[in-house]
N, C-alpha and C positions, 0 to 999 in steps of 0.2 A: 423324966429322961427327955433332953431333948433330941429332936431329928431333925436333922440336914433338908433342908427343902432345895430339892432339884433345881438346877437351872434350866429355866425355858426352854425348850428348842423353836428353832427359825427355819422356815424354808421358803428356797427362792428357786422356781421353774422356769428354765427358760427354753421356750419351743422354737429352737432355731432351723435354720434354712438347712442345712447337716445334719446337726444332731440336735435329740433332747437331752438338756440337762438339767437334775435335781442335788443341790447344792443344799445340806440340815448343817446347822450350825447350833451351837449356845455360846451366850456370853457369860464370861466367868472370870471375873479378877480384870474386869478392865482391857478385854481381849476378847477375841472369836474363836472357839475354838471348832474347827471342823470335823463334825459327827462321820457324815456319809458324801461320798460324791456318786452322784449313781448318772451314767452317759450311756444312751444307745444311737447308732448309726440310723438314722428315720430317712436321710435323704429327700426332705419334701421338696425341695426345690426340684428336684428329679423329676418330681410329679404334676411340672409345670408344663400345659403346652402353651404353641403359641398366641393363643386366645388367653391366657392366664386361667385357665380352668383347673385346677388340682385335680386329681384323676382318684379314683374309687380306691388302687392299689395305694397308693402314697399315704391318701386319710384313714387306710388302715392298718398302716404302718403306724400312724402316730395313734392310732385310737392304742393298739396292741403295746404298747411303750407306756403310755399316761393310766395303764389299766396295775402297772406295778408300783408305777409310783404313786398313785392312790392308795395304794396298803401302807404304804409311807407315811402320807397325811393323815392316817386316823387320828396319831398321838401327838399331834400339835396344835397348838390352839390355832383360831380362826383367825383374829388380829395379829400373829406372826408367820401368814403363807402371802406369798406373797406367789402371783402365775402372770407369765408374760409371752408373748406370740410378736416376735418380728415379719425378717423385709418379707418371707416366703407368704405370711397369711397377710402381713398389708397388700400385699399384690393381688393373690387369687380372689376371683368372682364371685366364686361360691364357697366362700371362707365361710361363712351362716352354716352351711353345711357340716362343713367339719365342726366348728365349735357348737352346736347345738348338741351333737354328741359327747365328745371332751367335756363339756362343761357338766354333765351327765354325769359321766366317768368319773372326774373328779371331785366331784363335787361342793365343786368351787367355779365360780365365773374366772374367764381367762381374759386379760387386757390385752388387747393388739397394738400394741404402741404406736405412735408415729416413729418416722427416722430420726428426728430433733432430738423424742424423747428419748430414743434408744442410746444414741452420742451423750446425753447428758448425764444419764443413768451406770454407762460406761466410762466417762469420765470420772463420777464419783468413786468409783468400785478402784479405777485407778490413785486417785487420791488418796485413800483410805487406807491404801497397801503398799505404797511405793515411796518411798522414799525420792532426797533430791532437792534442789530450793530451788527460785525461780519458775518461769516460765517453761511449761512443759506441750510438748507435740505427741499426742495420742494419736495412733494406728490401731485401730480393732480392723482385719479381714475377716468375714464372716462366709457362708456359704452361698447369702443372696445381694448383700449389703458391704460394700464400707464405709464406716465411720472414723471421720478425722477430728480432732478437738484440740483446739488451743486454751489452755486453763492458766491458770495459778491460785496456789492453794488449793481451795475448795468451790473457783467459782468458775467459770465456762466464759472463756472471750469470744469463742468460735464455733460452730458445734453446726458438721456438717454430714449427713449421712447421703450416699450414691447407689444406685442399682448395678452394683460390679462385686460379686465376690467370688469365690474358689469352685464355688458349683457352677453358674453360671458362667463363670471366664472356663471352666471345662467342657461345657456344653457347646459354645460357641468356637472356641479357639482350639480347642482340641479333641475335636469332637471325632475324629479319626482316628485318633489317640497315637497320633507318632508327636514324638519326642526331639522333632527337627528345627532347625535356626526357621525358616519360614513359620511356624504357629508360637514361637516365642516370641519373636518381631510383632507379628501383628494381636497379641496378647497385649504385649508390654505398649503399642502405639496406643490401642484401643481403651487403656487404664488412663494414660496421657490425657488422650482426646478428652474421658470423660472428668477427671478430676482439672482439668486445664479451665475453668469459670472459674473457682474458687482460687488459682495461684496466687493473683495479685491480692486479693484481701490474706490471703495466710503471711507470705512471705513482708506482706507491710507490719504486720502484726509481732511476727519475727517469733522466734522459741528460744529456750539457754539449753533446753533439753530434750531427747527424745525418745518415748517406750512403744512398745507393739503391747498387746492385749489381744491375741489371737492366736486361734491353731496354730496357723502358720506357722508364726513368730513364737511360738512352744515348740515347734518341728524343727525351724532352725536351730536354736537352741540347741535340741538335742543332738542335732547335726554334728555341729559346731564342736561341743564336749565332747561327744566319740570319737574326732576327728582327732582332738588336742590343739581344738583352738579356743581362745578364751571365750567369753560370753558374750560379746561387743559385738554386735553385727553393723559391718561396715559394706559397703557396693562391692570391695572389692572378692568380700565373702561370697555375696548374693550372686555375682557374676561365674564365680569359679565352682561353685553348687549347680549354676545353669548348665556349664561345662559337663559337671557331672553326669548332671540328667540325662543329657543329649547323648553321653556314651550307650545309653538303651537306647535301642529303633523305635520299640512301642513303650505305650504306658503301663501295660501288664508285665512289663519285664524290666521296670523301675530297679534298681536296687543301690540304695545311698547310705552307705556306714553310717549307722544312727537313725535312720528314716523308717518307723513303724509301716506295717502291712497296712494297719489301718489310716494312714494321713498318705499313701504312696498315691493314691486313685486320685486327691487333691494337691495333693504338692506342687507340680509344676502350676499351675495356674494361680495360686496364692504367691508361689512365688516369682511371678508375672506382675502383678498388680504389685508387691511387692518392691517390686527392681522402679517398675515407672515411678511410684513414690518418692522413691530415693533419688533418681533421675530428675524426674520434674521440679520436687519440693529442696534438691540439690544436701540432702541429708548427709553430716559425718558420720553421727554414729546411730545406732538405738541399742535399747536392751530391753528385756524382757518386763514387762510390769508386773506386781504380784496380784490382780486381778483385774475384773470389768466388771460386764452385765450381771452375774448373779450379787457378783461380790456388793453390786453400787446397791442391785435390791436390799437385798441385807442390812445392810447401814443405813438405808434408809428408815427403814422398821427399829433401829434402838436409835432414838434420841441423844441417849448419855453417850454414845461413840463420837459425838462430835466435837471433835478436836484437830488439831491444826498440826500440830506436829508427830508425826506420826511414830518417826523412831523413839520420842520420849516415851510415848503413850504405852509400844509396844518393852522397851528395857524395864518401864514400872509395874506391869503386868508379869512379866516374867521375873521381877522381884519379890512380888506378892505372891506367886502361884510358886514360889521355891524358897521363901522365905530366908531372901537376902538379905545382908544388911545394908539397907540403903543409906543410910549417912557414911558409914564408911566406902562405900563406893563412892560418893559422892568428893571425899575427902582424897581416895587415889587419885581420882578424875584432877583433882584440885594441883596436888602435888604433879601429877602427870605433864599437864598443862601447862605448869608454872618452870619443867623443865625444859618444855619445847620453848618456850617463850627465849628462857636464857640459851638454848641452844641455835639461835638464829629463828625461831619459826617457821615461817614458809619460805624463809632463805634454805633453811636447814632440811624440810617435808615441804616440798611444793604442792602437792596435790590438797586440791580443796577438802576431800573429803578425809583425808587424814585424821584430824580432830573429829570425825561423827565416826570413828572405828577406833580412837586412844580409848573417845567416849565410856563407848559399848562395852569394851575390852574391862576398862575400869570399872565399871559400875557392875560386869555379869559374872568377873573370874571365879568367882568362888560359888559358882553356882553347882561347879563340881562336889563341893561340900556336904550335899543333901544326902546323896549316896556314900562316900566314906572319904575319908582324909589323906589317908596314902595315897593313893590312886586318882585324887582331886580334880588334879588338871587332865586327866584322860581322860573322867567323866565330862568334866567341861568342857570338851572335845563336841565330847561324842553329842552332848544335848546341844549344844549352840549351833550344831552343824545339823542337827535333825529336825530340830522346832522349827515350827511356822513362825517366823519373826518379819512379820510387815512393816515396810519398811528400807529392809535390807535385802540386796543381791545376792544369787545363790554361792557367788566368786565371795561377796564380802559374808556371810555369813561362815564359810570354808573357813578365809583365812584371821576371823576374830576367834574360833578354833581353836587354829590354832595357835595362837597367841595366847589364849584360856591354858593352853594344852604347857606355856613355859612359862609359865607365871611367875614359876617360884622354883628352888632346888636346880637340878641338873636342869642344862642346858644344851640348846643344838639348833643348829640351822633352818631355818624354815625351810618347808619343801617350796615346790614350784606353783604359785599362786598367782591369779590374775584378778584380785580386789585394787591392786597398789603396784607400784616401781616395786624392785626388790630391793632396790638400796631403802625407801621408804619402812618398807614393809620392816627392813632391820632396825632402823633405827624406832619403830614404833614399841618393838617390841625391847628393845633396851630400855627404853624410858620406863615400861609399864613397871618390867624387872624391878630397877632401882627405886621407883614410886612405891607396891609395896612394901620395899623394905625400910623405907624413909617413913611410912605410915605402920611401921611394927605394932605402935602402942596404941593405935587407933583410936587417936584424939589427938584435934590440928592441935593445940594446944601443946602439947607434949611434942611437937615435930625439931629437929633442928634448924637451926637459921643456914640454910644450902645455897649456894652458887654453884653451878654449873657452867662448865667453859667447852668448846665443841673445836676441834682443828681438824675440819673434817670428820672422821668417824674416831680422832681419838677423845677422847672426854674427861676432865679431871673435873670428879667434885671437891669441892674445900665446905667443909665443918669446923665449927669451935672445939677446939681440943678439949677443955672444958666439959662440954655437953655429950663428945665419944667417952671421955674418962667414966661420967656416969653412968653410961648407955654401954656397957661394955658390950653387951649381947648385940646389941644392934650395929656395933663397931667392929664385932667378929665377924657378921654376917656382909659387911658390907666389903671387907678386907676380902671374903668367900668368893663375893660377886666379881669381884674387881679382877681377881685370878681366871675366874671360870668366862668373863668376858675377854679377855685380854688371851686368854690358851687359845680361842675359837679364831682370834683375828680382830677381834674387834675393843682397842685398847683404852680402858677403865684408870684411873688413877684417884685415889681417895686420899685428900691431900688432910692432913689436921694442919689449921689456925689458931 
């Protein structure tokens, strides 16, 4: 009889200037999947005075935090723990102190990184989960530290870490704890002042794109969502958020639709250093990255993770682990593809990213299938929109969705989505429609010879009358589509040749 032999488990700790974080993962099918995320509130930066001395109550805080997560580490091997200490213990005097204990506790020695290596380690972590081509601008805010990074791909053009982050800029700037234009002014100057050496090398260097990797930048976020604004954080967000805050007097009586109890204490001053960012570094847009620092640990520790494109890696992963049929996604993709192409292209879909969600759409719809067949596309709903898929934005993961979600059968309007335009968004999801119906027998081989014509959103396909005479089923069905598209508003014509 054979047995399944477990996949490894990984762990990456990382003792930040706020909080500690243990982050267990395995890799499984060409994927990470995440076990456990375990986070407590330590505040060591708190425990800083002005001598840099970390104070007795602070280091046992983190001793009382690193004493749980050592019940954790029993079951993982040695060559996959991976423990790290940032800006709060590069700074403190008597960091010997603290770590001569911890290291005790867990029984495991802790690395204190430098700042370099902390940006480079978070740039990977970003790499590895995020999606995007080109030249990308990383933001991590941390609680002692921030880190900015210019990359592409997988490699580091720029990699700068500073002594400014949410605890610290709280300390300093807000240390009265009001909520007024005066301690936001000189917050946001004081982030300027300090990130102002590095402008001229960033902005010669230039970016195509830009992600946050931080609290923060996960508290906007969630902002943002609650609020009903998309996922895109723009100054003019960041600005009307400041607004917000400033309707509290103090910091204890914060309250911002979406704004957890737990990030309320650091809020304003993250999102300080935040604003000068955008200001200084004259930023359009960011969005959220699908990790950093643990994440970059991790991937460091598997070898075979390394690869270059991240949305293929994560779509054939999620093929394997649901056992899809990859060549006939591949063959949707194909036919999909080959209708945008006749339908004008990016005359017709401007957005660049259009094709990496026809992509996704094509190659994962029938993922619903593993659970049951009626119900198909509501399961590929629900799992597309639930999985961890690095790579992909929580806006694009939503709305490939729901696209999964009209694959096939009855049809309807997309809801209200911010991955794509909505005119986009419609016309993605018509092509995917008619692709697989044009891949019924699921061999190119077997496809018809199709043109596609586009006058605006109405569309006549022409086929060999010939080839519908034989295919009558798939000539019924397409006659189905053509009605069920054309009833909704959106006019289908299926012309025989």
């Amino acid at each position: 009889m054979n047995q399944t032999v477990s996949s490894p488990l990984y762990a990456a700790i990382d003792l930040g200037s706020n909080s500690f974080h243990m982050l267990v993962v395995r890799h499984i099918d060409g994927s990470v999947q995440t076990m456990a995320k375990i986070k407590r509130k330590v505040r060591l930066a708190a425990g800083l005075n002005e001598n840099n001395t970390l104070s007795p109550e602070a280091m046992q805080r983190g001793w009382d935090c690193l004493r749980l997560f050592a019940e954790r580490l029993q079951d993982i091997p040695t060559e996959n723990i991976c423990i790290v200490g940032t800006a709060t213990l590069r700074t403190a005097i008597n960091v010997d102190v603290f770590l001569k204990q911890a290291n005790e506790i867990l029984g495991y020695d802790i690395n204190v990184i430098s700042g370099e290596e902390e940006a480079a380690t978070i740039y990977k972590g970003v790499a590895h989960t995020s999606g995007g081509l080109g030249r990308r601008l990383v933001v991590d805010i941390g609680g002692a530290s921030t880190e900015l990074i210019i990359g592409e791909g997988f490699e580091a053009k720029a990699l700068t870490s500073v002594k400014m982050g949410c605890v610290t800029w709280l300390e300093k700037h807000f240390k009265d704890r009001q909520l007024n234009k005066h301690n936001f002014d000189a917050a946001i100057d004081a982030a300027k002042a300090t990130l102002h050496p590095i402008l001229n090398q960033y902005t010669n260097i230039g970016w195509d794109v830009c992600v946050g990797a931080s609290g923060t930048v996960q508290a906007l976020q969630e902002i943002m969502l609650a609020q009903g604004m998309d996922e895109v954080i723009t100054h003019s967000k960041l600005k009307r958020l400041q607004k917000q805050a400033m309707l509290a007097d103090h910091l204890e009586e914060l309250e911002i639709d979406g704004l957890t109890l737990e990030r309320a204490l650091v809020f304003p001053s993250g999102l300080s250093i935040l604003i000068a960012i955008f200001e200084l570094l004259k930023i359009d847009t960011m969005t959220l990255a699908g990790g950093a620092l643990r994440e970059g640990m991790v991937y460091e520790m598997m070898a075979e993770m390394q690869q270059d494109d991240i949305r293929s890696r994560t779509i054939s992963s999620i093929q394997s682990r649901y056992q899809i049929d990859g060549p006939y996604g591949d063959q949707v993709f194909a036919v999909s593809s080959s209708l945008l192409k006749q339908c004008g292209g990016t005359t017709w879909i401007p957005e660049p990213q259009a094709v990496t969600l026809l992509e996704a759409a094509s190659k994962l719809h029938e993922i619903g299938l593993t659970i049951d067949f009626k119900s198909g596309g509501q399961h590929s709903a629900y799992l597309l929109q639930n999985l961890d898929l690095p790579g992909f934005t929580r806006a694009q993961k939503f709305y490939i969705g729901e696209l999964t979600r009209r694959y096939r059968e009855q049809i309807s309007s997309l809801p209200e989505q911010h991955a794509i335009s909505e005119l986009s968004g419609k016309r993605i999801l018509r092509l995917l429609r008619i692709a697989v119906i044009l891949t019924h027998r699921r061999s190119s081989e077997l496809e018809p010879e199709y043109h596609i014509e586009s006058d605006q959103d109405a569309l006549v396909i022409s086929i060999k009358k010939s080839w519908l005479e034989k295919n009558p089923l798939t000539a019924a069905e397409l006659e189905i589509e053509s009605n069920r598209q054309s009833d909704i508003g959106w006019p289908l014509v299926i012309k025989a040749r």
